[in-house]
VEXDREN-2710 file (C-alpha; in Angstrom, 1 decimal):
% VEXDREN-2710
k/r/px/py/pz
1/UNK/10.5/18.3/51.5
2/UNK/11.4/14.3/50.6
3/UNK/8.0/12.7/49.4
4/UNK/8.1/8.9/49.9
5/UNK/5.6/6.7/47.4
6/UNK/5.7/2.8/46.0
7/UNK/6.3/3.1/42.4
8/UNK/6.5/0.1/41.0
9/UNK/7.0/1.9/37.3
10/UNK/10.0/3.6/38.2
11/UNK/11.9/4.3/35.0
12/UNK/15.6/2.2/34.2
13/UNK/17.1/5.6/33.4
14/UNK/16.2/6.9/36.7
15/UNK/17.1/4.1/39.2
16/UNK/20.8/3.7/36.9
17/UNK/21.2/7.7/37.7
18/UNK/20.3/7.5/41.4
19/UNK/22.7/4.1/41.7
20/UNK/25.6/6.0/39.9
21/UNK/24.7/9.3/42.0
22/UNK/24.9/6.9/45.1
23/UNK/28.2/5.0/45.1
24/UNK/26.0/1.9/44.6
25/UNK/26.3/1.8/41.0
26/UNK/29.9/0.8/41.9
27/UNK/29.0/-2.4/42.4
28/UNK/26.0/-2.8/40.5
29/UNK/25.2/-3.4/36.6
30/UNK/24.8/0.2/35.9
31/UNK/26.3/0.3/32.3
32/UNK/24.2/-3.2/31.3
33/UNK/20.7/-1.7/30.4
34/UNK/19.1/-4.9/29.8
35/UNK/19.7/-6.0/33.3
36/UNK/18.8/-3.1/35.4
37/UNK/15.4/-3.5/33.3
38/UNK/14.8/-7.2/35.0
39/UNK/16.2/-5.6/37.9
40/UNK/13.1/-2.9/38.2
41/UNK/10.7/-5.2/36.1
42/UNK/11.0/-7.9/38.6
43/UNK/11.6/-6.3/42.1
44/UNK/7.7/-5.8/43.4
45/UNK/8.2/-3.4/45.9
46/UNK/10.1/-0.1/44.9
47/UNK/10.1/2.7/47.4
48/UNK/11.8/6.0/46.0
49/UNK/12.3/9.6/47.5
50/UNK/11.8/12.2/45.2
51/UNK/12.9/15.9/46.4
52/UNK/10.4/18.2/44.1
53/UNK/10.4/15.4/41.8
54/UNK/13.8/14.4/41.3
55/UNK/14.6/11.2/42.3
56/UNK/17.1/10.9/45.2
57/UNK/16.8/7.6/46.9
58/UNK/15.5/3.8/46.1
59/UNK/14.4/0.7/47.5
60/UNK/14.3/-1.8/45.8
61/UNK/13.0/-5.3/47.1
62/UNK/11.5/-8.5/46.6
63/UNK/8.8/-10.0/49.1
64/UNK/6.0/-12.5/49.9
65/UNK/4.2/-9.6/51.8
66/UNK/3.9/-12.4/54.3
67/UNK/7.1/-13.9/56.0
68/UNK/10.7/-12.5/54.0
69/UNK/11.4/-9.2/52.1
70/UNK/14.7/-9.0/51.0
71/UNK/16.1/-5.7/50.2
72/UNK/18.8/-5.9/47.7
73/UNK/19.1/-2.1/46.7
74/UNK/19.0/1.1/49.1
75/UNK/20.6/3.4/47.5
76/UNK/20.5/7.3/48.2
77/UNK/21.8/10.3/46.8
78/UNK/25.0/10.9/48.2
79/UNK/23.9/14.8/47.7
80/UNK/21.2/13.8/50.1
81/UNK/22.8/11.5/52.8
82/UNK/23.2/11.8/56.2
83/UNK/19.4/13.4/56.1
84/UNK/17.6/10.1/57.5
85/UNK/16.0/9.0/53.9
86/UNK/17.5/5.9/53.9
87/UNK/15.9/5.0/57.4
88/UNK/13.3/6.4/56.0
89/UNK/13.3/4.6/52.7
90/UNK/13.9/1.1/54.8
91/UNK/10.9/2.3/57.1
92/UNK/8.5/2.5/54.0
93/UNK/9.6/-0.6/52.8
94/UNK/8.8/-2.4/56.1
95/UNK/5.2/-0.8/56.3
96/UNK/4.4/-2.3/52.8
97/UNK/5.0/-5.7/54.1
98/UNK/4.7/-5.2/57.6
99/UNK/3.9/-8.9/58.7
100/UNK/7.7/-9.7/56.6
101/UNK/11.1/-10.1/58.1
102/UNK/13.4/-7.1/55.8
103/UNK/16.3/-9.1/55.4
104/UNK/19.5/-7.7/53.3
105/UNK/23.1/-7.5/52.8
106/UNK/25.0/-4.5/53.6
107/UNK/27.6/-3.0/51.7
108/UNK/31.1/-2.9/53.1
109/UNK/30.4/0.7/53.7
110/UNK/27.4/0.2/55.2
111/UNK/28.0/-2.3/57.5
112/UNK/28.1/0.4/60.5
113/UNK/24.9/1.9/59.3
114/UNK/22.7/-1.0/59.9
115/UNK/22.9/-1.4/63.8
116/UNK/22.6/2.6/64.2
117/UNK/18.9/2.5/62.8
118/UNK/18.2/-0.5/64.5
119/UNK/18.4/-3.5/62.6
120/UNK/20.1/-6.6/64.0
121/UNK/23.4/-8.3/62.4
122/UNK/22.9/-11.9/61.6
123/UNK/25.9/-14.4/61.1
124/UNK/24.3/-17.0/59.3
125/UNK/24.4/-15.5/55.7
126/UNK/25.4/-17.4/52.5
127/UNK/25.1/-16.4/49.0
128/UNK/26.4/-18.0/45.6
129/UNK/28.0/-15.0/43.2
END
């Protein structure tokens, strides 16, 4: 059974595994220590799915609690995909800050994903790399 829990101490070792264990990692700064530290010290909402304590799915976001989250890492397993924890994981993370729009930018792979669980595709999206 998948237990769902905010856990904002979630260890660096532990969300570079699950990235790397993911396909994520790929495009994320999993062999820069010191960064994936901000990365977990400074995100304020962390959703993870732990099957009998391992940890096999992450979300990792930033909000206001009032009017944006933005969810810049959903990353599960890919041992464990296809089993609805990333719905769930993005379900979770809309309770916590249920009054919020959950904004975020899809991964190429992902782009399918998104409408199939419901969210909406939005055109207007910028970003500066």
């Amino acid at each position: 059974m998948i237990c769902y829990q905010i856990e904002p101490g979630l260890a660096v070792e532990e969300f570079r595994n699950v990235l790397i264990r993911s396909t994520l990692g790929e495009r994320r700064p999993v062999d820069d220590p010191a960064r994936l530290k901000n990365m977990v010290a400074h995100a304020n909402l962390i959703v993870t799915a732990r099957d009998a304590g391992k940890l096999v799915g992450v979300s990792r976001a930033l909000s206001d609690f009032a009017y944006c989250t933005y969810l810049s890492d959903l990353a599960v397993d890919i041992d464990y995909q296809r089993q609805g924890i990333g719905k769930e994981l993005i379900r979770q993370t809309k309770l916590a800050a249920p009054e919020a729009k959950l904004i975020l930018l899809s991964a190429p792979a992902a782009v399918d994903y998104y409408p199939k669980i419901g969210m909406q595709r939005h055109a207007h999206c910028f970003y500066l790399d």
